[in-house]
C-alpha positions in Angstrom: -42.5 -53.5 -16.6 -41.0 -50.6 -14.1 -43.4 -47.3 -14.4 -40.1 -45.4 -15.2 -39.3 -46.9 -18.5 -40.6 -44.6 -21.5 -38.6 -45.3 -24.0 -39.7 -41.7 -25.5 -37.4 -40.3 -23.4 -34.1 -42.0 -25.0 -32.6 -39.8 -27.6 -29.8 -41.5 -29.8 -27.9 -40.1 -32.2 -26.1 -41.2 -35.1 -23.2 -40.5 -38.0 -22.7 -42.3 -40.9 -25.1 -45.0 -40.4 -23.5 -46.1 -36.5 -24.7 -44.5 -33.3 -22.8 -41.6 -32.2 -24.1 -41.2 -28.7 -27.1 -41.2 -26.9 -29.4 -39.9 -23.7 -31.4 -42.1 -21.5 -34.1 -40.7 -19.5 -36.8 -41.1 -16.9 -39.0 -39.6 -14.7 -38.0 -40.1 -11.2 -40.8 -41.3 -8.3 -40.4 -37.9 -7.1 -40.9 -36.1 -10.4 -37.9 -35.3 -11.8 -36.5 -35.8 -15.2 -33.5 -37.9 -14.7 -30.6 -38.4 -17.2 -29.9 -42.1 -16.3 -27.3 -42.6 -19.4 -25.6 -40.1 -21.5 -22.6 -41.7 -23.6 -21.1 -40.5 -26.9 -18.8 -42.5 -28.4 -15.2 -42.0 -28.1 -14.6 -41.0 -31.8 -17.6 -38.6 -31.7 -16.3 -36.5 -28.3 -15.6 -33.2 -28.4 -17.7 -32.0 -31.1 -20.7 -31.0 -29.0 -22.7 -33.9 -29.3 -23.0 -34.4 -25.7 -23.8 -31.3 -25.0 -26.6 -31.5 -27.4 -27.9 -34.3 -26.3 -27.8 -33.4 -22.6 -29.8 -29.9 -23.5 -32.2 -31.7 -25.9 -33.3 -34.0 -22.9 -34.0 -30.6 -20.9 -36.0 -29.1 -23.4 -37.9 -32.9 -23.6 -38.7 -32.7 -19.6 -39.5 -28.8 -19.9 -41.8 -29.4 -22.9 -43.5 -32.4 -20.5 -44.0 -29.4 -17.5 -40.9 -31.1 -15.5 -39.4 -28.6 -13.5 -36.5 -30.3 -12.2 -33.8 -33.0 -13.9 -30.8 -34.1 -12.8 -28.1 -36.9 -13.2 -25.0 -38.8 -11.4 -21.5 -38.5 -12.6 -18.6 -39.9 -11.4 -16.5 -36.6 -10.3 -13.1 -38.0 -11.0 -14.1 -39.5 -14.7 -11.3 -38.9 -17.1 -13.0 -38.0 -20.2 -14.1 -34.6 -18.3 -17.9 -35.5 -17.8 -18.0 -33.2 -14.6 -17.2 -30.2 -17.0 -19.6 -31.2 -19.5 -22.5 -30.8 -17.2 -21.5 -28.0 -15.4 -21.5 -26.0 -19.0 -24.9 -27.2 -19.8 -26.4 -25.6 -16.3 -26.2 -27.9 -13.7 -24.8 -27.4 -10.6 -23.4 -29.8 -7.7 -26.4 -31.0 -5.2 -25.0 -33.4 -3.2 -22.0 -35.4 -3.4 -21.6 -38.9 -2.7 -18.6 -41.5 -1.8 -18.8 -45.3 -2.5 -16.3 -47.6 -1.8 -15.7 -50.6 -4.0 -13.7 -53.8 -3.7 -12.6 -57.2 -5.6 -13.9 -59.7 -4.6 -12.6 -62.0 -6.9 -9.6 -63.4 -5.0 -10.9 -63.6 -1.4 -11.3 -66.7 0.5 -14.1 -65.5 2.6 -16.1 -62.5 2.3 -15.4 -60.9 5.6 -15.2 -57.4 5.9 -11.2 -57.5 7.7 -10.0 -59.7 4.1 -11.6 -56.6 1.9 -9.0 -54.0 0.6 -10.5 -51.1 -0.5 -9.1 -50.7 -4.1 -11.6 -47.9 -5.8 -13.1 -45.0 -4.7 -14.9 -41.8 -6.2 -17.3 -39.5 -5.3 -20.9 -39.0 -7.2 -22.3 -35.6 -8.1 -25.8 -34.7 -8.8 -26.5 -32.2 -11.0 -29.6 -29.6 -11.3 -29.7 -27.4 -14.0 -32.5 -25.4 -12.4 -31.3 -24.6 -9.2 
């Protein structure tokens, strides 16, 4: 079992009987609370419940004496994640770029018969900097 998983740091919430959305934390190695998951469902969104969710797991790591927290989004997410984050607090650290291809439909896995077909840039986010 990995020495990050504590399950009492996964918030979930739900609406008439179904989950609605939910926060999965950890404390990083290097002592900060990490948001590794934060999804609401698509009929639940824009009603604050990610919001909610995203300050409840502050005040959780705050409560704990963490100082820091943090998460990775995908900047150029459609359903406005970026925007989400950036009202709760945090504030662009570092930014990242990963390239991705198929590899489904190659013959070989050489690096000359890979197309780059997807490309975005990761954002991490500190809400007490």
């Amino acid at each position: 079992e990995r020495e990050q998983f504590d399950p009492s740091l996964w918030f979930l919430a739900s609406a008439g009987g179904e989950l609605a959305g939910g926060s999965l934390c950890l404390i990083r190695e290097d002592g900060a609370g990490w948001v590794n998951v934060l999804g609401v469902r698509r009929q639940y969104r824009g009603r604050g419940l990610g919001l909610a969710l995203l300050r409840h797991s502050f005040c959780e790591f705050r409560r704990r004496g963490y100082t820091q927290a943090g998460l990775d989004v995908d900047s150029e997410n459609p359903s406005g994640a970026t925007r989400l984050y950036e009202r709760s607090g945090l504030r662009v650290t570092r930014q990242l770029r990963q390239l991705f291809c198929h590899l489904g439909h190659m013959r070989t896995l050489a690096p000359s018969g890979c197309g780059w077909v997807n490309a975005w840039r990761d954002v991490t986010l500190d809400p007490w900097r």
